[in-house]
VEXVEXBA-522462 format. One record per residue (C-alpha): residue number from 1; residue in one letter; x, y, z. Coordinates in nm, 3 decimals, decimal comma. Layout:
REM residues N
<NUM; A; <X; Y; Z>>;
...
END
This chain:
REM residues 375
<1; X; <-3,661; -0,486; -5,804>>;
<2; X; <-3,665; -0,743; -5,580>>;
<3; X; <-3,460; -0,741; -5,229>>;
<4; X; <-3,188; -0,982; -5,201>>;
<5; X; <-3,218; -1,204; -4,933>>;
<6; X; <-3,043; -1,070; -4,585>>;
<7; X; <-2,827; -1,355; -4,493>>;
<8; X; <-2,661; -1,339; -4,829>>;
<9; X; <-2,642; -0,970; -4,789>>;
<10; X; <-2,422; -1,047; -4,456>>;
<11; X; <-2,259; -1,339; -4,605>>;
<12; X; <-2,318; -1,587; -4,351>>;
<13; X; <-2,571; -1,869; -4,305>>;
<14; X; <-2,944; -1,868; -4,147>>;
<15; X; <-2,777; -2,054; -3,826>>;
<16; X; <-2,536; -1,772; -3,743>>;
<17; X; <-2,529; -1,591; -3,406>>;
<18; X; <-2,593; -1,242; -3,305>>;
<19; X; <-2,206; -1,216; -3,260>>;
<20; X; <-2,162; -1,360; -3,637>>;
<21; X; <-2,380; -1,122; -3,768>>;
<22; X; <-2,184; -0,784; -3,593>>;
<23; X; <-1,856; -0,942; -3,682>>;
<24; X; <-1,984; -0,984; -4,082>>;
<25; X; <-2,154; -0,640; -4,030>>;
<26; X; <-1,844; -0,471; -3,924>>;
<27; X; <-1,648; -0,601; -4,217>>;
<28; X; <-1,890; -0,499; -4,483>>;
<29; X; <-1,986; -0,156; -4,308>>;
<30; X; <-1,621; -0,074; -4,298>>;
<31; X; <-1,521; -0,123; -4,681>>;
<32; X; <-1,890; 0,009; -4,814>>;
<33; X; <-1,901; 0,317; -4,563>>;
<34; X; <-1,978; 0,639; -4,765>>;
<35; X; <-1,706; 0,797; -4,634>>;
<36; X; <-1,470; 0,581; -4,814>>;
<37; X; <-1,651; 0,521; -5,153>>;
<38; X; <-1,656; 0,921; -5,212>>;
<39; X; <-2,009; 0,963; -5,339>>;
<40; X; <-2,042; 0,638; -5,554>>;
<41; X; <-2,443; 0,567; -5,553>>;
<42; X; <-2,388; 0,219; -5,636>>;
<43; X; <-2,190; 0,157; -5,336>>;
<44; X; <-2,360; 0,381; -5,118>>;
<45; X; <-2,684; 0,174; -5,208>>;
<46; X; <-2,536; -0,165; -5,098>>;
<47; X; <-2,441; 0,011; -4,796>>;
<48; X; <-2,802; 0,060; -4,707>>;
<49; X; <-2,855; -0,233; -4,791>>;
<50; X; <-2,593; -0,400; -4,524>>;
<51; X; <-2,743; -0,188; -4,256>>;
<52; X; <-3,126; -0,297; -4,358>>;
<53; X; <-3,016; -0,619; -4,347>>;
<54; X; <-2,819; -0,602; -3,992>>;
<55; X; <-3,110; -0,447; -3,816>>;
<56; X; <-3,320; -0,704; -3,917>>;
<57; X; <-3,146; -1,017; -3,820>>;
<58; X; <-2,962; -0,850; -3,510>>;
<59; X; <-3,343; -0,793; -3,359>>;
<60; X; <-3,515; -1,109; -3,225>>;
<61; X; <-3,888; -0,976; -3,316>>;
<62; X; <-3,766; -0,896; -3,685>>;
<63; X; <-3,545; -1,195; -3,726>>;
<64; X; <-3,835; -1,451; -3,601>>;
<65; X; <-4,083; -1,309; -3,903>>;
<66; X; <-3,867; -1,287; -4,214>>;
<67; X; <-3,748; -1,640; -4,123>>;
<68; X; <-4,133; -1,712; -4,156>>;
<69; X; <-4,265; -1,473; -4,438>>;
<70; X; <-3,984; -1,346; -4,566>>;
<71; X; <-3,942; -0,985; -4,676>>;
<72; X; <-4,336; -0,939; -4,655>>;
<73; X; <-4,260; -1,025; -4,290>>;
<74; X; <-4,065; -0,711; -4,202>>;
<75; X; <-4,204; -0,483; -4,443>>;
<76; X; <-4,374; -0,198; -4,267>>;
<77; X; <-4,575; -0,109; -4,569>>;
<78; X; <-4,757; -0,410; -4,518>>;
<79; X; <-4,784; -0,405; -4,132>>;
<80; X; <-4,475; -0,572; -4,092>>;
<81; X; <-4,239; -0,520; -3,763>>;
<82; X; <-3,941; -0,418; -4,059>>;
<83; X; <-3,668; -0,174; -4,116>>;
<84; X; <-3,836; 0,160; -4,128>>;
<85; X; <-3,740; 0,443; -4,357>>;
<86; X; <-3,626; 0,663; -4,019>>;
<87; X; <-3,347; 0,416; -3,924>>;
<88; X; <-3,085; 0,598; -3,740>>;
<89; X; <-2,759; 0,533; -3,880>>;
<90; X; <-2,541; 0,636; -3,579>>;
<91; X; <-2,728; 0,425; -3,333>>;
<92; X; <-2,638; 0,103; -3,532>>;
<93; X; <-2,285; 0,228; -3,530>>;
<94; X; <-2,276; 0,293; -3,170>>;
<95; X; <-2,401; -0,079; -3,090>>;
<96; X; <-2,138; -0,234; -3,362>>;
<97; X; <-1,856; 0,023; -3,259>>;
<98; X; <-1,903; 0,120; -2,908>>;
<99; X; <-1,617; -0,052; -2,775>>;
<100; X; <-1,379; 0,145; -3,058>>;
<101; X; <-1,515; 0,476; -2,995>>;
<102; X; <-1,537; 0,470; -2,623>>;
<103; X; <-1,844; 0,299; -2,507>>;
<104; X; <-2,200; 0,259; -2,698>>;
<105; X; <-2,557; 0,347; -2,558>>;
<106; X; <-2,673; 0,273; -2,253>>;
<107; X; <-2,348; 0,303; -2,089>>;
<108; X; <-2,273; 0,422; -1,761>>;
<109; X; <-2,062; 0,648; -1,591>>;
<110; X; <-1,816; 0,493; -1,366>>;
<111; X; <-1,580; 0,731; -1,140>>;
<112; X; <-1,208; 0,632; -1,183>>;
<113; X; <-1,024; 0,382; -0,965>>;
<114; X; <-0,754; 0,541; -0,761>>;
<115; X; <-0,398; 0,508; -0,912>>;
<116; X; <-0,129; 0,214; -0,789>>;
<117; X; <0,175; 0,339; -0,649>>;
<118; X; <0,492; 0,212; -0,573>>;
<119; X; <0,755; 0,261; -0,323>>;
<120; X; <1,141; 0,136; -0,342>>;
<121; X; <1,266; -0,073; -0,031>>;
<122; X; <1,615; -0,071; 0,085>>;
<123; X; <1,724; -0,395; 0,220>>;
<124; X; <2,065; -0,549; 0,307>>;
<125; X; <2,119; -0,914; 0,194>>;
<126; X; <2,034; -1,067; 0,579>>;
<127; X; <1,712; -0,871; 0,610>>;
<128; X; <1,608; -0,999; 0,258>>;
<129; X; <1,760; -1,376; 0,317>>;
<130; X; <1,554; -1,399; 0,657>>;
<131; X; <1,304; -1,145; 0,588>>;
<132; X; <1,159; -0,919; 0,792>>;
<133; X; <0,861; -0,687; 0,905>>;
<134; X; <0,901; -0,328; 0,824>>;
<135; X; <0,727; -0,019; 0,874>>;
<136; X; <0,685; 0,252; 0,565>>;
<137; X; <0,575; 0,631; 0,500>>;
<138; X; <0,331; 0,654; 0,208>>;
<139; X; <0,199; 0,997; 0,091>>;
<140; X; <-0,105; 0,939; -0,126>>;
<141; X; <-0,459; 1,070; -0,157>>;
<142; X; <-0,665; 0,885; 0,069>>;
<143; X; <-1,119; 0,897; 0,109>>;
<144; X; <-1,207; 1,239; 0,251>>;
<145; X; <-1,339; 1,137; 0,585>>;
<146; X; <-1,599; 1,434; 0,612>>;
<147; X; <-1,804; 1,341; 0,298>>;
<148; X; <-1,712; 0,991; 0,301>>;
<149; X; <-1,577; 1,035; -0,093>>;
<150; X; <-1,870; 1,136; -0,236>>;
<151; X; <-1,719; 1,540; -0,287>>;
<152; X; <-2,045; 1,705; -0,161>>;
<153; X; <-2,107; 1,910; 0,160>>;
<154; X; <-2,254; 1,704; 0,437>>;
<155; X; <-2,644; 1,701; 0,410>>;
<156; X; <-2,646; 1,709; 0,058>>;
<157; X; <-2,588; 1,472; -0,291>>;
<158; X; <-2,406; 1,488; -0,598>>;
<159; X; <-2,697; 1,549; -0,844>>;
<160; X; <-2,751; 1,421; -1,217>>;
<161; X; <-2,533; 1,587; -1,513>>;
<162; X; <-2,796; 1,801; -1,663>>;
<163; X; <-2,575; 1,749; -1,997>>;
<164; X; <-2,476; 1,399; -2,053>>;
<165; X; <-2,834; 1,307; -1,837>>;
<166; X; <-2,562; 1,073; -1,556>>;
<167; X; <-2,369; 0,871; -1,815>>;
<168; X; <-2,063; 1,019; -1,830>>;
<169; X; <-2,124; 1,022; -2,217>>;
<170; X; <-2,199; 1,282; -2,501>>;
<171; X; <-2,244; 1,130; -2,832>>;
<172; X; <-2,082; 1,344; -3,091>>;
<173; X; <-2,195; 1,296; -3,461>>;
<174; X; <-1,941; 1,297; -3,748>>;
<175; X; <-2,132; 1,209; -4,081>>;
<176; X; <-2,267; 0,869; -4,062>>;
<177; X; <-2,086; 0,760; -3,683>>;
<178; X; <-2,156; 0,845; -3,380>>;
<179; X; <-1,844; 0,826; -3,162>>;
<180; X; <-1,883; 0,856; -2,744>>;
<181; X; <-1,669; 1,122; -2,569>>;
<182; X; <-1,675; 1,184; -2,262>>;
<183; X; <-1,866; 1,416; -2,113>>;
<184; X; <-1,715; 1,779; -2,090>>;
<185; X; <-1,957; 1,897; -1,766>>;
<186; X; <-1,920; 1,614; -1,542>>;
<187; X; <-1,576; 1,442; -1,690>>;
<188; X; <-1,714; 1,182; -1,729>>;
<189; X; <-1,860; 1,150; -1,369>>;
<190; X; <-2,213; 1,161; -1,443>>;
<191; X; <-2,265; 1,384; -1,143>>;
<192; X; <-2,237; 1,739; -1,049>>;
<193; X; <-2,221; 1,910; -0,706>>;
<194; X; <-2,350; 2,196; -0,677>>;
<195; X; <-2,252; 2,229; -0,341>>;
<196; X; <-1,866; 2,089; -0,256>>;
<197; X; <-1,732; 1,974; 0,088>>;
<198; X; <-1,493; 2,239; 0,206>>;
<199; X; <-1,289; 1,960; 0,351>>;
<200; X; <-1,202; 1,854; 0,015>>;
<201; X; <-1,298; 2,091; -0,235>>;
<202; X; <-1,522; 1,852; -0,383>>;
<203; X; <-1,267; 1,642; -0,475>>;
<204; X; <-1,363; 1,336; -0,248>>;
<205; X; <-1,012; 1,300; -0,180>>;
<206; X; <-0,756; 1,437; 0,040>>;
<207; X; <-0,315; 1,409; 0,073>>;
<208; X; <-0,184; 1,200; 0,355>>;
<209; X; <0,088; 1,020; 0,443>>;
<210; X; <0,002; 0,639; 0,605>>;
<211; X; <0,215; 0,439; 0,806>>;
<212; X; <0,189; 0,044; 0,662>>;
<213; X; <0,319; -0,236; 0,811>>;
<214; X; <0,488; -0,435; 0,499>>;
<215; X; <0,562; -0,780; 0,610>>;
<216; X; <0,844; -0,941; 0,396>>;
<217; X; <0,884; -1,245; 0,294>>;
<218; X; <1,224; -1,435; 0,368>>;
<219; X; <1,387; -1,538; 0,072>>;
<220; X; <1,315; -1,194; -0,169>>;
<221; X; <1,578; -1,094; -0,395>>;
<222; X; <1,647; -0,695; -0,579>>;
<223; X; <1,323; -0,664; -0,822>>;
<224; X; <1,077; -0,870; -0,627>>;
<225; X; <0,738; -0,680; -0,586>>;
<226; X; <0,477; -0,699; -0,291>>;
<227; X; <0,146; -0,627; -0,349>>;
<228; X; <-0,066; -0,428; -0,099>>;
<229; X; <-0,404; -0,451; -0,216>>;
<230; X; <-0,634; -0,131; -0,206>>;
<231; X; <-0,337; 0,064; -0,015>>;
<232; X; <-0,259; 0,286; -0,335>>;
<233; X; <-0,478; 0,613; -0,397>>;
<234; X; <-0,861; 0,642; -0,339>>;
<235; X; <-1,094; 0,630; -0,600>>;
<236; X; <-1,275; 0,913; -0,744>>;
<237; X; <-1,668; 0,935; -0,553>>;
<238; X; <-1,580; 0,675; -0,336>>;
<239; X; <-1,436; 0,427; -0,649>>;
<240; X; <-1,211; 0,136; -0,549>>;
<241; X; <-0,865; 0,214; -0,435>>;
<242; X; <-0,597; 0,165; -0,611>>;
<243; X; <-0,272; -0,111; -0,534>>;
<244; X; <0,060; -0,052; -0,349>>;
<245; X; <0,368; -0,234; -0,501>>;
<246; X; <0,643; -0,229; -0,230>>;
<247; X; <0,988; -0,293; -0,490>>;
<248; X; <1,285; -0,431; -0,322>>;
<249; X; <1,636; -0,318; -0,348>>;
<250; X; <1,862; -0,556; -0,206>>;
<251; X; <2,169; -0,335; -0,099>>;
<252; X; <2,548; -0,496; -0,184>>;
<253; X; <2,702; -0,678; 0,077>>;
<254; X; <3,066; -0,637; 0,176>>;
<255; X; <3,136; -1,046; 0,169>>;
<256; X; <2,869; -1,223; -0,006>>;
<257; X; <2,749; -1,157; -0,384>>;
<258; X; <2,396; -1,330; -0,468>>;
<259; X; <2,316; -1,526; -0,803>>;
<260; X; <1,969; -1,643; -0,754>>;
<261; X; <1,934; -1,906; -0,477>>;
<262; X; <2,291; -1,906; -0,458>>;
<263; X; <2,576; -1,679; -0,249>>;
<264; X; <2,911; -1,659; -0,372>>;
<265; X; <3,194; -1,516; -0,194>>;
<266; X; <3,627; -1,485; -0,223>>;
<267; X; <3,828; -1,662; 0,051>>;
<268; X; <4,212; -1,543; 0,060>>;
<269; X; <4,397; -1,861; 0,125>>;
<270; X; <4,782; -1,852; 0,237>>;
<271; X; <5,051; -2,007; 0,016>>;
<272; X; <5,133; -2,261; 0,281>>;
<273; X; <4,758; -2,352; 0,337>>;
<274; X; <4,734; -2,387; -0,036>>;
<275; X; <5,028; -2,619; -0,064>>;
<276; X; <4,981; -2,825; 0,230>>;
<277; X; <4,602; -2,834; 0,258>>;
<278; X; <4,429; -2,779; 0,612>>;
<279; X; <4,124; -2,629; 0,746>>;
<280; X; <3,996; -2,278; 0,702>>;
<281; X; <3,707; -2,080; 0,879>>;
<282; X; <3,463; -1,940; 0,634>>;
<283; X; <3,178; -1,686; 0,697>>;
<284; X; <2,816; -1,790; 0,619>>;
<285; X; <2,486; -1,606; 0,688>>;
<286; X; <2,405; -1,864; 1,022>>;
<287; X; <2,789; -1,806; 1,152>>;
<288; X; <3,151; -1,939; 1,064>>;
<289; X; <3,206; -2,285; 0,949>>;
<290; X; <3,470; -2,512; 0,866>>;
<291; X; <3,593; -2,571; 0,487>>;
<292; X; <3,845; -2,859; 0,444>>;
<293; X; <4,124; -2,729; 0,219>>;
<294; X; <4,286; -3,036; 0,018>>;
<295; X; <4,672; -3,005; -0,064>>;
<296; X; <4,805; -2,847; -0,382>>;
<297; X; <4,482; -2,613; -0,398>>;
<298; X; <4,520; -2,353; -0,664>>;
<299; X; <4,379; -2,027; -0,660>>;
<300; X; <4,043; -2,001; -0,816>>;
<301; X; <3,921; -2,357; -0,745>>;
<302; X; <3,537; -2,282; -0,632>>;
<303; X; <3,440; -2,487; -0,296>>;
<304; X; <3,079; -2,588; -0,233>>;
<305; X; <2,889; -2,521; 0,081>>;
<306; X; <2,537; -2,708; 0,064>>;
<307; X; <2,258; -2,575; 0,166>>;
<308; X; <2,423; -2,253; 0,302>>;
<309; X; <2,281; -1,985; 0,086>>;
<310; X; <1,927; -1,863; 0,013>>;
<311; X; <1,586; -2,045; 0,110>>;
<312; X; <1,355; -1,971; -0,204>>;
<313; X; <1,075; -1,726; -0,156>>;
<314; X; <0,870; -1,890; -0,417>>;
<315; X; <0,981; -2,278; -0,418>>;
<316; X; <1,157; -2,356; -0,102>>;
<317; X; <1,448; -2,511; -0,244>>;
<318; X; <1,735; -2,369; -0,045>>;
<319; X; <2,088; -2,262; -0,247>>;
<320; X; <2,477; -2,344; -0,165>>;
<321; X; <2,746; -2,100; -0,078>>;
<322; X; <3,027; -2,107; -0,330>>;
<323; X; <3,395; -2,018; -0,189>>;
<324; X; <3,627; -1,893; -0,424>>;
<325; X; <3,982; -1,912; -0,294>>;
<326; X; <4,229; -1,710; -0,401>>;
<327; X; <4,602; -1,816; -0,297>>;
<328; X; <4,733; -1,441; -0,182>>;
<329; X; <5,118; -1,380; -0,253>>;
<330; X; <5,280; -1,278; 0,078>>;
<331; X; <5,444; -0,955; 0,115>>;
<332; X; <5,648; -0,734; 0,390>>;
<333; X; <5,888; -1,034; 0,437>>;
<334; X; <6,192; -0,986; 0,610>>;
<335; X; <6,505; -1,079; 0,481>>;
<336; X; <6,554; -1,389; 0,646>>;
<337; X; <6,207; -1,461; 0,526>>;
<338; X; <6,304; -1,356; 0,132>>;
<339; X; <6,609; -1,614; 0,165>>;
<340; X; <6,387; -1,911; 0,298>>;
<341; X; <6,181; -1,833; -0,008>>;
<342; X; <6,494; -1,860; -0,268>>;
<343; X; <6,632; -2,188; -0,106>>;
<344; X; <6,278; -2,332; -0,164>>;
<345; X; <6,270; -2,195; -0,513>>;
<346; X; <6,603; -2,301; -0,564>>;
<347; X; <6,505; -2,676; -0,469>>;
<348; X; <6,225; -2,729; -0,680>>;
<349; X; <6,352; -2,512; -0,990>>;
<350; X; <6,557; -2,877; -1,126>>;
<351; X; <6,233; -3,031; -1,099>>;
<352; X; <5,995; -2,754; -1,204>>;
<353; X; <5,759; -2,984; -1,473>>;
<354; X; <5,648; -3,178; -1,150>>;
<355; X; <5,574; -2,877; -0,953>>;
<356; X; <5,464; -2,643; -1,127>>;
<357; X; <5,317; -2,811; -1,441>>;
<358; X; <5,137; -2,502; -1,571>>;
<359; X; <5,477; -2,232; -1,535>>;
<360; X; <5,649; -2,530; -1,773>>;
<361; X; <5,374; -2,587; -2,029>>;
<362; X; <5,287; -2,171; -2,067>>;
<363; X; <5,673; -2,099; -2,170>>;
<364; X; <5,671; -2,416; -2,336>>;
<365; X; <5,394; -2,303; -2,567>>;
<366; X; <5,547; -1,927; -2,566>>;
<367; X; <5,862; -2,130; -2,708>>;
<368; X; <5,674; -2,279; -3,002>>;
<369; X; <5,502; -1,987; -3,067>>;
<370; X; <5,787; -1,768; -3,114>>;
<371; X; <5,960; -2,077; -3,302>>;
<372; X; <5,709; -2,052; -3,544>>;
<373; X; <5,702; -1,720; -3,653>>;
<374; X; <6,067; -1,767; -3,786>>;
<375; X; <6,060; -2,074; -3,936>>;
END
């Protein structure tokens, strides 16, 4: 019976790449696999067939000759550089599906990178606004100064994993795959001492707390991270350290509330003040300042301060202060006081629609509303 030809065995033209072929040989090897067509022949034949065909074109050698001769190129029966009857299955699975399994051959052992950390930073709302340069206590695991990382005694080396032969890798056979695991002598490590610095108990690591320097930016709000490369925990054997986030916590403030670039804040505002208008002194983060109050202000109306809230840590753009007044009601008044307050009720109660428009049109609407309901 005569072979089929291997590109139409893969599905894919005499032009295709390397990374074609893998991607066509993946496909097929997954839905042919003997594992899933439970001891079918036929199937398990065109599954040999896949694999003949994927060794052939994924090798440079093999691929260059049966372009030229064909299948008498590659046979070995006929001195051919082809597929050979002692083909190992799980090394063509390891090349296809290293990367699902954990790693395929010829890969290396690499010790771990050291872990990130973080640490939380209290801040009040100036500190954060201006910023500021602070000073912080870090316990970590930092590179064991007597063995320099490396875990051994002074004098002497890590030597070779007798078991997984330095790459950190044991292949472990199940049927027709051959899935990586990492090494159970070394962990993965690739190297074993025999002899362990009593400093560190071989670990290449030891606890410490550092003192950093963290400078701040102005401008950083609650959630903002800084990043302090390489200050997080060593690496295993003298791997790359790992990162320090710094998170901020911007604390409340008694006055001002924040909204972004923006500070917001409540200004109590005297009846008289609100009905003659004037001037009022109102806190900001550089000092007081003056806010012109126009006549007839009611309580709620929002004021706008320009540029008087928070320079952007990111753009620049700097944000307004917004000043809520709220007219406060006076109280403790003396009696004398209480009948000043009645005459001037009593003097604008004939002409209440023209001043105070919103008492009249709120009981004018209750009015209607009850009306309403019993007609």
């Amino acid at each position: 019976m005569s072979k089929r030809d291997y590109y139409d065995v893969l599905g894919v033209s005499k032009s295709a790449s390397e990374r074609d072929i893998k991607k066509a040989y993946k496909k097929l090897a997954m839905k042919y696999h003997p594992d899933r067509t439970q001891g079918d022949k036929a199937m398990e034949e065109k599954f040999k067939e896949i694999q003949e065909a994927y060794e052939i074109l994924t090798d440079d050698n093999k691929r260059a000759a049966y372009d030229q001769y064909g299948h008498a190129g590659v046979d070995p029966n006929r001195g051919g550089a082809g597929f050979g009857g002692n083909a190992d299955f799980g090394d063509i699975f390891g090349d296809v599906f290293g990367d699902i399994f954990g790693g395929g051959r010829g890969r290396q052992s690499r010790a771990r990178q050291g872990a990130d950390l973080r640490y939380n930073l209290e801040m009040t709302l100036e500190e954060a606004v201006r910023g500021k340069e602070v000073e912080i206590r870090v316990p970590t695991l930092v590179e064991c100064e007597v063995c320099h990382g490396s875990g051994a005694k002074p004098g002497t080396q890590p030597k070779v994993c007798p078991t997984c032969k330095g790459s950190g890798q044991v292949q472990m056979r199940q049927g027709f795959f051959a899935v990586q695991q990492t090494c159970p002598t070394c962990s993965g490590t690739g190297k074993i001492i025999s002899d362990p610095c009593t400093a560190c108990r071989g670990q290449g690591r030891v606890e410490k707390t550092k003192t950093l320097s963290v400078k701040v930016p102005a401008g950083v709000d609650t959630g903002d991270r800084i990043r302090l490369t390489g200050e997080g925990e060593a690496g295993e054997q003298g791997a790359p350290a790992g990162d320090l986030y710094v998170q901020v916590n911007v604390r409340e403030h008694d006055i001002f509330t924040r909204d972004g670039n923006n500070l917001y804040c409540e200004v109590p505002l005297s009846f008289t003040s609100a009905a003659l208008g004037g001037e009022l002194e109102v806190p900001t983060l550089d000092g007081k300042v003056k806010l012109k109050i126009t006549p007839e202000t009611q309580t709620g109306k929002m004021f706008r301060l320009r540029s008087k809230g928070v320079k952007s840590v990111r753009s620049g753009a700097v944000g307004d202060l917004l000043c809520k007044v709220v007219v406060e009601t006076p109280i403790n008044l003396s009696s004398k006081q209480k009948e000043l307050l009645r005459e001037f009720d009593s003097s604008i109660s004939s002409s209440a629609a023209k001043h105070r428009p919103k008492e009249k049109g709120f009981f004018d609407g209750v009015k209607k509303f009850f009306d309403d309901l019993t007609n």
